[in-house]
N, C-alpha and C positions, 0 to 999 in steps of 0.2 A: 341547203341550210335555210335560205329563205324561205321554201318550202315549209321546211317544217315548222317555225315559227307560226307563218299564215295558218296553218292546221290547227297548231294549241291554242292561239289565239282565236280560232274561227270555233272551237270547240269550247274555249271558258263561256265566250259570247252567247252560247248555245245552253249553255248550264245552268247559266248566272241566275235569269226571271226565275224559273221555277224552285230554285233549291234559295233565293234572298227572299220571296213571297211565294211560297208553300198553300195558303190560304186561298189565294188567287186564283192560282193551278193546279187545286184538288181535284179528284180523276170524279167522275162520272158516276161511277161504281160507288164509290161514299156515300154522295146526295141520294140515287135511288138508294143503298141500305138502310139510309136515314129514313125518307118515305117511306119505304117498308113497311119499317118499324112503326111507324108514327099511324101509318093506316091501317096495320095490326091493332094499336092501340083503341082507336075510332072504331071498328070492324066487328070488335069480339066484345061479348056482355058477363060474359063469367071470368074467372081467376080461371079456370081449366084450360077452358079456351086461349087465352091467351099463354099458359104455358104453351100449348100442346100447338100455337100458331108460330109461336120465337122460336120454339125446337124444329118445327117443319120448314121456316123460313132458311135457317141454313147461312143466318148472319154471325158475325161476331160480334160480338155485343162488348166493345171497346167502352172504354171510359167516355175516349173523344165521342164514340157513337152516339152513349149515351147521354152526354153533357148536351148536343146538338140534338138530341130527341126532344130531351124535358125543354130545352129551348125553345122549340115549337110549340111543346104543347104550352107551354107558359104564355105563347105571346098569340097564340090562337085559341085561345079559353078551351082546351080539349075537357075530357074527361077525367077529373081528377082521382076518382076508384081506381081506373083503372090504369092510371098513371102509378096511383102508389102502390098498386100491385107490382107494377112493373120494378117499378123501383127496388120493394123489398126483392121480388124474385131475382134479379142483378145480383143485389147484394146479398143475396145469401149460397151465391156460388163460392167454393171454397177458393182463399186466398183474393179473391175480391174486396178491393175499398174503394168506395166511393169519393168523388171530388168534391172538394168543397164548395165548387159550383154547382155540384148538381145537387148535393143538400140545399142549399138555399135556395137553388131555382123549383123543388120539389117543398120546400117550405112554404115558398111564396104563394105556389096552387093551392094548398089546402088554405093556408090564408085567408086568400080570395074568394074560396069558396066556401068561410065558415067554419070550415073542419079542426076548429083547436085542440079537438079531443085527439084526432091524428096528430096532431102538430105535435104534443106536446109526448105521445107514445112515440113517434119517429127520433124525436131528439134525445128521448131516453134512452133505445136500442143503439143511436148511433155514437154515445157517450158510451154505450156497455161497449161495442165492437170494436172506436175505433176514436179516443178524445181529439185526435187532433184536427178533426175535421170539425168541429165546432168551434167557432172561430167569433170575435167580435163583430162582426158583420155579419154571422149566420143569427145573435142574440137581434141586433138591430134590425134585420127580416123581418122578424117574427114581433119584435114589438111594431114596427111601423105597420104591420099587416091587422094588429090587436086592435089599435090606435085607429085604423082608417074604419074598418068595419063594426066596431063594439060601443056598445053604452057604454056612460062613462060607469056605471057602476062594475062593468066587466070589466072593462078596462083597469079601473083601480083592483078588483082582483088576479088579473093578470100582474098588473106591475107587482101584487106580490108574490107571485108566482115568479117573477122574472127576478125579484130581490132574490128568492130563495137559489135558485138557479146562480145568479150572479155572485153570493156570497160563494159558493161551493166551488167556480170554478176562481175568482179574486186574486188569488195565491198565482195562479200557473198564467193569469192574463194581465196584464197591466194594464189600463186603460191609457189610451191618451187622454189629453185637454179636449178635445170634441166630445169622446164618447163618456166623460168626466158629467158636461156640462150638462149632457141628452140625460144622465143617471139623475143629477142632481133636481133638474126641470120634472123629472116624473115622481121622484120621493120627495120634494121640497125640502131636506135637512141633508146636510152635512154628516150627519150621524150613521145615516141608514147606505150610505155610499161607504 
């Protein structure tokens, strides 16, 4: 009897790290799919190519995979084309949705790198596929990315871009008091919130 106690206990002990911190003790096999992928991305200069590199690569191309790709490539200035290639080719698998991390962290690269004519085609397609992934945090991306890179003359035509956009979704998002004040500081009236 003692025995067998020592055993279950000798065996939750054994269980416990990896299955309360998961993150931690992620296998091996993850990070290289992730580099893979990420070096796929770096590697190939056309859309073809890189299909024809993901299909030969023989990964799964998970949500989590891909949330931890654009990660990278967000925070190591990759190549943004060929990021948003990637991105749409993901999402246009059938039954596929995207996270709403990896919308905003796919926001943020075009962003940074200028690209609002993408920016603002991407949030369109992912309004047509799928609204709930655009979120008040995916709005404040995309202005703080406006905001950091644009004159102010672009800027003020974005905020109306971003008014328009914000009237249309209003109804289905409430703002809080923070995202209130941020609306209120870039239209200065009470009226236009």
């Amino acid at each position: 009897m003692l025995v067998r106690r020592f055993s279950v206990k000798s065996q939750l002990n054994c269980a416990l790290p990896s299955t309360l911190f998961p993150h931690y003790f992620s296998s091996s096999n993850e990070n290289n799919d992730i580099q893979k992928v990420f070096g796929i991305l770096n590697s190939t200069s056309t859309p073809e190519q890189l299909k024809q590199s993901l299909k030969s690569s023989s990964v799964f191309l998970s949500n989590e995979l891909i949330d931890q790709v654009l990660k990278r490539v967000r925070f190591s200035h990759g190549i943004p084309s060929q990021t948003l290639e990637f991105f749409r080719y993901t999402g246009r698998r059938k039954g596929f949705y995207h996270t709403v991390f990896s919308l905003d962290a796919m926001l943020y690269i075009l962003g940074r790198s200028h690209m609002f004519g993408h920016v603002w085609d991407l949030l369109i397609e992912c309004r047509r596929k799928d609204q709930t992934t655009i979120m008040a945090r995916t709005v404040m991306v995309v202005l703080g990315r406006i905001a950091k890179v644009c004159s102010v003359r672009q800027t003020e035509k974005s905020m109306t871009d971003a008014r328009n956009v914000y009237h249309s979704l209003k109804h289905r998002y409430r703002p809080n008091l923070q995202t209130f004040n941020i609306l209120l500081s870039g239209w200065k009236t009470p009226e236009d919130a």
